[in-house]
Each structure stands twice: as structure tokens, then as C-alpha cells.
VODRENSE-644423 format. One record per residue: x, y, z of N, C-alpha, C, O, CB in turn; residue in three letters; residue number from 1. Coordinates in steps of 0.2 Angstrom, whole numbers. Each point is the difference from the previous one (the first is absolute). Glycine has a CB too. Layout:
BEGIN
     nu     nv     nw    cau    cav    caw     cu     cv     cw     ou     ov     ow    cbu    cbv    cbw  gumi  palum
      X      Y      Z      X      Y      Z      X      Y      Z      X      Y      Z      X      Y      Z   Ala    NUM
...
END
This chain:
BEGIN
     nu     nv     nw    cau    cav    caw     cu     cv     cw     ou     ov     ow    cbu    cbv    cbw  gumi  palum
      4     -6      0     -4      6      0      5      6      0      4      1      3    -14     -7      3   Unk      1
      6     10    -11      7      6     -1     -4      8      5     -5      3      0     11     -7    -17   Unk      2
     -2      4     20     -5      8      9      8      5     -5      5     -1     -3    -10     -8     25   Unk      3
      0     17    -20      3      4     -4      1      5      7     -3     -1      5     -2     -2    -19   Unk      4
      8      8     14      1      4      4     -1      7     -2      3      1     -5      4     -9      8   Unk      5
    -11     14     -1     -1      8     -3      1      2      6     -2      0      6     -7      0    -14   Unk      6
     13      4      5      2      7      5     -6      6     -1      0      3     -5     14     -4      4   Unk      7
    -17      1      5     -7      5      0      2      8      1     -3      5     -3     -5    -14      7   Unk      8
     11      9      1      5      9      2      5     -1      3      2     -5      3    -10     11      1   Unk      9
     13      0     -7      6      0      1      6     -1     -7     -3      0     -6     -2     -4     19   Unk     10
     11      3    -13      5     -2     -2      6     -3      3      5      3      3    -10      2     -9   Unk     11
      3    -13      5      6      0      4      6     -2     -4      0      0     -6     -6     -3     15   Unk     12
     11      1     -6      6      0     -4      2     -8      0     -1     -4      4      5     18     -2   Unk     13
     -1    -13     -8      2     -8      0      2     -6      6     -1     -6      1      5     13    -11   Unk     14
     -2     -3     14      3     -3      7     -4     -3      3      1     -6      1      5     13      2   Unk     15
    -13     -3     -1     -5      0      2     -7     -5     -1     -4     -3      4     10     14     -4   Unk     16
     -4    -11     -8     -4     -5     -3      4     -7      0     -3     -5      0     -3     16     -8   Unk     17
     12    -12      7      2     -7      2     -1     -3      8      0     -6      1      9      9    -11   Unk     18
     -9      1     13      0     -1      8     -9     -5     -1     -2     -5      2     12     21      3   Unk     19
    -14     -9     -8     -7     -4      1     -1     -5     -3     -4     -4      2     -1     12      0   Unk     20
      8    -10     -9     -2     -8     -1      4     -2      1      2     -2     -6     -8      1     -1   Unk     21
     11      0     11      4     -4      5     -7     -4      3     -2     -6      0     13     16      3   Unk     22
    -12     -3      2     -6     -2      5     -5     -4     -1     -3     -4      4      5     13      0   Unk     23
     -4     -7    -10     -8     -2     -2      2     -7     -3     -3     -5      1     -3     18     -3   Unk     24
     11    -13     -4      1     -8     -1      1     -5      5     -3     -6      0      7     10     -9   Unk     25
      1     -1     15      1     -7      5     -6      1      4     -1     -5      2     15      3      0   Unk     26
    -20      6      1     -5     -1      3     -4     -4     -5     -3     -4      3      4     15      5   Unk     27
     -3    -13    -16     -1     -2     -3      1     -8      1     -5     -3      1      5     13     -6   Unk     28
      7    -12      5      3     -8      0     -2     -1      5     -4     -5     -1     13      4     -5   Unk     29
    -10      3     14     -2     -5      2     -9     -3      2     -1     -4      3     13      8      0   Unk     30
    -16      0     -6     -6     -4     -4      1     -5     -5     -4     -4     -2      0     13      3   Unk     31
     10     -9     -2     -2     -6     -7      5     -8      3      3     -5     -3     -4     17    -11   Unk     32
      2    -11     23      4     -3      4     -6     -6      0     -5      2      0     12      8      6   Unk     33
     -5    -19     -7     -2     -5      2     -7      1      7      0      5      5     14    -10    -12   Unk     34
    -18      0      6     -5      0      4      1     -3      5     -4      1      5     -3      1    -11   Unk     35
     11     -6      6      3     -6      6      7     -3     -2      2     -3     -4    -13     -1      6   Unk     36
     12      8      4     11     -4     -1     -2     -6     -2     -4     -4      1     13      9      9   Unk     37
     -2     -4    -12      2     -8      0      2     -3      4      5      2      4     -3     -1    -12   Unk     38
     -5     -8      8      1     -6      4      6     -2      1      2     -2     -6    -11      0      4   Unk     39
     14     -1      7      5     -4     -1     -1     -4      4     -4      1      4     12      5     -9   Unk     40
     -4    -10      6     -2     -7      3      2      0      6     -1     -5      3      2      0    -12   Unk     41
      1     11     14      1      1      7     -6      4      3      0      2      6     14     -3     -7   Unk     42
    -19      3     -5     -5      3      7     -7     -5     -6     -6      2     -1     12     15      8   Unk     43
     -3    -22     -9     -7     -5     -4     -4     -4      6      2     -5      4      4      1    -16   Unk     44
    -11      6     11     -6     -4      5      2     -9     -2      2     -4      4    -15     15     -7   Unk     45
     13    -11     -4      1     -8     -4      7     -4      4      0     -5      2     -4     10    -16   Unk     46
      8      0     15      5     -3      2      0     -2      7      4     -5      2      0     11    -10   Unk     47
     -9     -4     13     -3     -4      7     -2     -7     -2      2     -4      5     -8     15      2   Unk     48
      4    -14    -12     -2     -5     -3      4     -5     -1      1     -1     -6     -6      7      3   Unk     49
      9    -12      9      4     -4     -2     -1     -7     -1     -4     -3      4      9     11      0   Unk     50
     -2    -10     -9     -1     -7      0      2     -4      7      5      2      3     -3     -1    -15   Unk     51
     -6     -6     14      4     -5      7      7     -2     -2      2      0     -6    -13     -6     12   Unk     52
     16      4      0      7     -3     -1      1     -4     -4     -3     -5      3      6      7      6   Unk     53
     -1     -4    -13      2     -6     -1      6     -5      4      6      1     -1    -11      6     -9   Unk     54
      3    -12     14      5     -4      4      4     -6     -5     -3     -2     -6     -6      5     19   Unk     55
     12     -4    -11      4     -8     -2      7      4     -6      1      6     -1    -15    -18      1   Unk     56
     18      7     -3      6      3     -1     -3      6     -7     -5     -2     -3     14    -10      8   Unk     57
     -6     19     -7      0      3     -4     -5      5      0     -1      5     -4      5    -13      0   Unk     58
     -9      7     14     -3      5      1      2      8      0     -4      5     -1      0    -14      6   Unk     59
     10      9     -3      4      7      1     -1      2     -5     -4      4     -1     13     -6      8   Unk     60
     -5     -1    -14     -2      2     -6     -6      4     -7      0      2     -5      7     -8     12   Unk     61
    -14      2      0     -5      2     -2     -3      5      3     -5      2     -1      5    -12     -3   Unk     62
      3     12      9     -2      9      4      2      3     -4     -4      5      0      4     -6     11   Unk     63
      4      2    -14      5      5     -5     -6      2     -6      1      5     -3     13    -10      6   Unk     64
    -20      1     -5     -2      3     -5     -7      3      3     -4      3     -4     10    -10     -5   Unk     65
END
């Protein structure tokens, strides 16, 4: 979506005018910021979800997945 900018009174000078779409572009970006972080796997609900131990030889090696 293309947003335009009018200076209605005054003149300002170049300085002035980079300064405000400074402001106004980054107050822009963060609206268009994700609705829900992202997930990783140290705060996953899924991840409370474990398989039981596996016992007898090679169990050790089946906790690792």
C-alpha cells in the first residue's frame, strides 16, 4: 500500500523532511510486525509431551530423540 505525505503549512527544509519520514516509515513497520512470535522449542507447550522411558539395553539412546 503506497501512504503519501503533504506538508499543509510552512516550509520545511530538507533536514526536516528526512527526519519525518524517518519517523513515520519506522512508526509504519511496526504494524506490519507478525501476530504471534515465533515458537521455539524451549517455551513449546508440545514439548511438555513426552514419550515414556524406554528400559532394557539402547534405552539411553532412545531419550535422545
Amino acid at each position: 500500500m503506497t501512504r503519501h505525505l503533504r506538508i499543509v503549512r510552512g516550509e520545511p527544509t530538507p533536514e526536516e523532511l528526512a527526519a519525518l519520514t524517518a519517523i513515520v516509515s519506522a512508526a509504519g513497520e511496526s504494524e506490519e510486525a507478525p501476530a504471534q512470535p515465533v515458537r521455539g522449542r524451549w517455551n513449546d507447550p508440545a514439548a511438555t509431551h513426552r514419550r515414556p522411558w524406554q528400559r532394557g539395553p539402547g534405552g539411553w539412546r532412545a531419550a535422545l530423540r
